[in-house]
C-alpha positions in Angstrom: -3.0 31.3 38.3 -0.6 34.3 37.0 -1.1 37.4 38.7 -0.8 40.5 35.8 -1.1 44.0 36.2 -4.3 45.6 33.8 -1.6 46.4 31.4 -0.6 42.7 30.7 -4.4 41.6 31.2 -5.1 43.7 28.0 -2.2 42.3 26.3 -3.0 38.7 27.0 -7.0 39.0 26.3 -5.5 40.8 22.8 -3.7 38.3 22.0 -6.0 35.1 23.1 -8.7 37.1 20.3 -6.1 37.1 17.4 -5.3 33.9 17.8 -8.4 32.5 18.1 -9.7 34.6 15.3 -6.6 33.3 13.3 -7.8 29.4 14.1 -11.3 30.4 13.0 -10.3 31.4 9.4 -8.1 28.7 9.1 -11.1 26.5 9.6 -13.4 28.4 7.9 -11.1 28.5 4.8 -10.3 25.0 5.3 -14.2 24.0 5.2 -14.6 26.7 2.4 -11.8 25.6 0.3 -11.8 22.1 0.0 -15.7 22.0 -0.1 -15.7 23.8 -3.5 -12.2 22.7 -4.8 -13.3 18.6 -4.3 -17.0 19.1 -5.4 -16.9 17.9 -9.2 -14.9 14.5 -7.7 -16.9 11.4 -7.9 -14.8 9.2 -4.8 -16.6 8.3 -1.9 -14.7 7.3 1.2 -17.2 5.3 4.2 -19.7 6.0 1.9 -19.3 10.1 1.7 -18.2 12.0 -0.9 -14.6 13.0 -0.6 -15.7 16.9 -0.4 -17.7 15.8 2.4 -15.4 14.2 4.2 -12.3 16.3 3.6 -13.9 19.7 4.8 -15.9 18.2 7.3 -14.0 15.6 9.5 -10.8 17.7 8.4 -12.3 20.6 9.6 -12.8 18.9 13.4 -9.6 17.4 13.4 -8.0 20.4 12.6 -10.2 22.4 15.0 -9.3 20.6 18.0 -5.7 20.3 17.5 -5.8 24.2 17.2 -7.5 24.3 20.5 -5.0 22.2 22.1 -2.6 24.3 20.8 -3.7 27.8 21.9 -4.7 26.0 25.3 -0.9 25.1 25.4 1.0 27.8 24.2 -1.4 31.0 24.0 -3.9 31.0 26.9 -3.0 31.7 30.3 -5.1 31.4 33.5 -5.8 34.8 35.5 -8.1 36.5 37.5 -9.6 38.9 35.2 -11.4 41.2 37.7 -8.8 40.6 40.8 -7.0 44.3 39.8 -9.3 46.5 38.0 -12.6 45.6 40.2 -10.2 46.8 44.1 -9.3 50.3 42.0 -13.3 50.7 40.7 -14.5 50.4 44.6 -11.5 52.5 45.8 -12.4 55.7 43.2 -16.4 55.1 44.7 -18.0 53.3 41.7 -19.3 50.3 42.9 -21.7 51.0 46.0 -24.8 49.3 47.3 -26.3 52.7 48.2 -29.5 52.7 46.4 
């Protein structure tokens, strides 16, 4: 587990979104895309049509290898709170005083 300052935190959680919002619209237009563009074809594969099974099980597959990937190379493991929560009970903000 990487220990950041709440600078780097920010930066890291910013950039875990983006690229998670960047595999999401490259699945989404994936399922989009090839759903419409292979509609009018008439080829069944397993017994689905080929729309079906081109936006669909391409969709997964391409899904999971993009979460393999950001777990590899974009996601790191820290603490979140470890920083941020010590200054918040040092400035008085968290206290059991009710």
């Amino acid at each position: 587990m990487k220990h950041l300052t709440d600078q780097q935190k920010h930066e890291q959680i910013l950039k875990e979104v983006k690229a998670t919002l960047l595999l999401f619209l490259v699945v989404a237009a994936w399922h989009i895309g090839f759903g419409f563009l292979l509609n009018g074809i008439d080829i069944l594969i397993l017994g689905m049509p080929l729309w079906f099974f081109v936006s669909t099980i391409g969709e997964f597959v391409i899904a999971v290898a993009g979460v393999i990937i950001l777990l590899k190379f974009v996601f790191v493991d820290f603490d979140l709170g470890e920083e941020a929560s010590d200054e918040y009970v040092q400035e008085g903000g968290a206290s059991d005083d009710r």
